[in-house]
N, C-alpha and C positions, 0 to 999 in steps of 0.2 A: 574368402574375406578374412583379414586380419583382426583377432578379435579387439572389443575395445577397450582402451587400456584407461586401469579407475584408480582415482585415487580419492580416500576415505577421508574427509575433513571432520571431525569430533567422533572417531573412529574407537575412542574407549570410553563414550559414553551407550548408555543404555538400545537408542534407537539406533548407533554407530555401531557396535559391536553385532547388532541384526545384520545391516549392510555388508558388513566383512562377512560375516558369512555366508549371504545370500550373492556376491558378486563372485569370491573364491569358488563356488560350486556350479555356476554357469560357464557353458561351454564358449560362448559367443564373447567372456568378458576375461579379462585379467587383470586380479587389483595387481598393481605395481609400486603401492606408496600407502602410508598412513600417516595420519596427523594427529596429536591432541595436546592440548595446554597442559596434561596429565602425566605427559608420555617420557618415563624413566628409561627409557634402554631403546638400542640404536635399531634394534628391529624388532616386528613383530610378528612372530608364530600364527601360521595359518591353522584352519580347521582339519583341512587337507592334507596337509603339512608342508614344508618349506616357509619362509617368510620373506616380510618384504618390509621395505626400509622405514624405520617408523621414528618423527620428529615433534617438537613443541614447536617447530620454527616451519611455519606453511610456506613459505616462501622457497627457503634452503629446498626441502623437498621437495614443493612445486617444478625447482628448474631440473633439480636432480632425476626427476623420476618421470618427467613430461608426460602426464599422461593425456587423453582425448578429453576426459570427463573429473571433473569435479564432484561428490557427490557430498554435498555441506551439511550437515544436523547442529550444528552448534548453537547460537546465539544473532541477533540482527546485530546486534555491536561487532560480532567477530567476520558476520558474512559479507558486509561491507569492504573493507578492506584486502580479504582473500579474493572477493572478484574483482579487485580493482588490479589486482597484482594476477588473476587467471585471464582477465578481459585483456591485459598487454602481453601476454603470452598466446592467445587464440586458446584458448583452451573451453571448452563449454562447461555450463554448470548444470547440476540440479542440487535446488536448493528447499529443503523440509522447514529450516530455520520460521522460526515465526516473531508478531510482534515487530515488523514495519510498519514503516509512516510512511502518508503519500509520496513523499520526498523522498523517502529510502528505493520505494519502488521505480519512481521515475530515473533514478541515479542507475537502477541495476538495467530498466530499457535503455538507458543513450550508453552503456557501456555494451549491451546485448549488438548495438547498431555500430558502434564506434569500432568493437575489437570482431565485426563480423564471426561473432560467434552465437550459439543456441545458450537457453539462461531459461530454464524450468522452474519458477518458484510453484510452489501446493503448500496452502496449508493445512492439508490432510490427504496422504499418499493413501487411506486402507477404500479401497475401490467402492465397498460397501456405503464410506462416508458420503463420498463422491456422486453418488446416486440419492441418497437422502437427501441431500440439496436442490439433487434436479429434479424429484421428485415432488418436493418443499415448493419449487419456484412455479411445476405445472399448479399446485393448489392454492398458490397468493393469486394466479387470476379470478380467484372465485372467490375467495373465503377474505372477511376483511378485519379479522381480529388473530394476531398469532404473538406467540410470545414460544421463548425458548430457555431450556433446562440443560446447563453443562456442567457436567462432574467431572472430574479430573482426580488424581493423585493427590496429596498435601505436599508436594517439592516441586509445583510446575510455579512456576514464576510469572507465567501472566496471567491477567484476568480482566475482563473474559477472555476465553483462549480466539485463538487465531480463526479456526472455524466455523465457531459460533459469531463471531463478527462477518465474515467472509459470505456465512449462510443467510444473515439479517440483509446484507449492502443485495446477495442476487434476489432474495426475494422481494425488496423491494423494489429492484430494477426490475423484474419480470412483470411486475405489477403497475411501476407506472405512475407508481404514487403510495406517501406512507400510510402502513397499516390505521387505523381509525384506533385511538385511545381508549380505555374501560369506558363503562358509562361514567363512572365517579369522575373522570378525568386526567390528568396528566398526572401519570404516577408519581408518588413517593422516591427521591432517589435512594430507600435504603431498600427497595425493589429492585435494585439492578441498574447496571446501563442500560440504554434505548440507543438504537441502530434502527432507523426507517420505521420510526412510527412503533418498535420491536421490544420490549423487554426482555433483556437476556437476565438469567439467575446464573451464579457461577456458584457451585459447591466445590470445594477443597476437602478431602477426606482420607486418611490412611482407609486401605482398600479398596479405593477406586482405582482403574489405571482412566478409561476415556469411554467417555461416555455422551450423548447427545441427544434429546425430543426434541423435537419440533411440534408446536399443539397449537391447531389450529381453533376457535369457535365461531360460532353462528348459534342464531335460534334455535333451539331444541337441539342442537350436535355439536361435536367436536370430534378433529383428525388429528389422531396420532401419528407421527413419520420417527422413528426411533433406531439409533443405531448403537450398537453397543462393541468396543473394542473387547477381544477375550485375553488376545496379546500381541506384544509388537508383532509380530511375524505377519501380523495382518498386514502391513505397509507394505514389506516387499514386493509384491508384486506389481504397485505403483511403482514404486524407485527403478523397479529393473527396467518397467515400461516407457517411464521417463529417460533411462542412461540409453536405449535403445533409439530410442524418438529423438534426443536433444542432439545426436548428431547429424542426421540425416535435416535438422533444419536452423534455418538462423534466424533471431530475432527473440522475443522475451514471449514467452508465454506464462498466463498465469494460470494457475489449477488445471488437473486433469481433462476436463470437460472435454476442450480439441483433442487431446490425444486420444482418447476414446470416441470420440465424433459424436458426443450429445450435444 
């Protein structure tokens, strides 16, 4: 089998610069392209060595370098437009980006269907996280008060992060109905956003990178589900499981969940 050829969308930033190196050093993959709004010179230097063509312009490289996969960490303002320009090439994505709106989502499925291609969005590749949610979702069928704590970095740009919304929307689906408010009543909004009944806290801090509780209570107890990032490299081996997955199917999926068959 011919390995499968990647190319790197926001490929000099932080979680991009992980992907480059975790794609170069797989046998099954070849990056063949990079991208970034950043990108001063015409290629970029592998880890392995040799390099490969690297542009501010997604498009120009997109046709130049045709690759199977798309693998997007940028921005939802920028991953719009790059799949609208990978969906009329057949080209598949997986995409980390976060910070969609219903509408964004529904755009990247009729594009998933339209350009008969695979379109992976997560908004959280590190497998760990992945499981804290399904984990989360078996314990809203029982427990009817939860609220959640996310830390992040002070340079992440949304808030609440993508996650912690992502993990409030399934445990509320898995439940069937929103969580039950404190006794005092409908929180304060300098408590956070509410997602299903859910108070999310967002902390921004130099020294955090990612961080995430899930706290459940009841009378007399309370369930912790906690997951903590140490560093990117934790993601890899969602993204690689995703660039492997997204070609062998077509249609939009969202989060890992299917591809690991929770």
């Amino acid at each position: 089998m011919e390995p499968i050829k990647v190319l790197v969308y926001g490929a000099a930033g932080r979680v991009g610069q992980e992907v480059v190196r975790a794609v170069d050093s797989e046998a099954d993959m070849t990056l063949v392209g990079a991208c970034d709004l950043k990108a001063t010179a015409a290629s970029l230097h592998l880890p392995t060595g040799g390099k490969v063509p690297f542009s501010a312009d997604f498009s120009v490289i997109l046709k130049d370098c045709a690759p199977d996969v798309v693998v997007d960490f940028t921005a939802a303002g920028a991953t719009l437009p790059a799949a609208r320009a990978a969906a009329r090439r057949g080209v598949n994505l997986v995409i980390g980006a976060t910070g969609f709106s219903p509408a964004d989502l529904d755009e990247l499925k009729k594009l998933a269907k339209s350009g008969k291609i695979g379109i992976v969005v997560a908004p959280n590749f590190a497998l760990g996280a992945v499981l804290m949610v399904h984990l989360a979702k078996i314990a809203s069928k029982f427990l009817d008060h939860a609220e959640i704590i996310e830390l992040h970095h002070d340079r992440k740009l949304d808030a609440p992060s993508g996650t912690s919304l992502a993990t409030a929307r399934a445990m509320a689906e898995a439940r069937g109905k929103p969580f039950r408010p404190p006794a005092a009543g409908e929180p304060a909004l300098s408590r956070g956003q509410t997602e299903g009944g859910i108070n999310i806290h967002s902390v921004r801090l130099p020294g955090l990178m990612a961080h995430q509780e899930v706290v459940f209570g009841a009378p007399g107890q309370t369930l912790s589900i906690r997951h903590d990032t140490i560093n990117r490299e934790c993601y890899m081996p969602g993204v690689l499981l995703a660039i492997r997955e997204v070609v062998k199917r077509q249609g939009f999926i969202y989060g890992l969940d299917e591809l690991l068959g929770l």
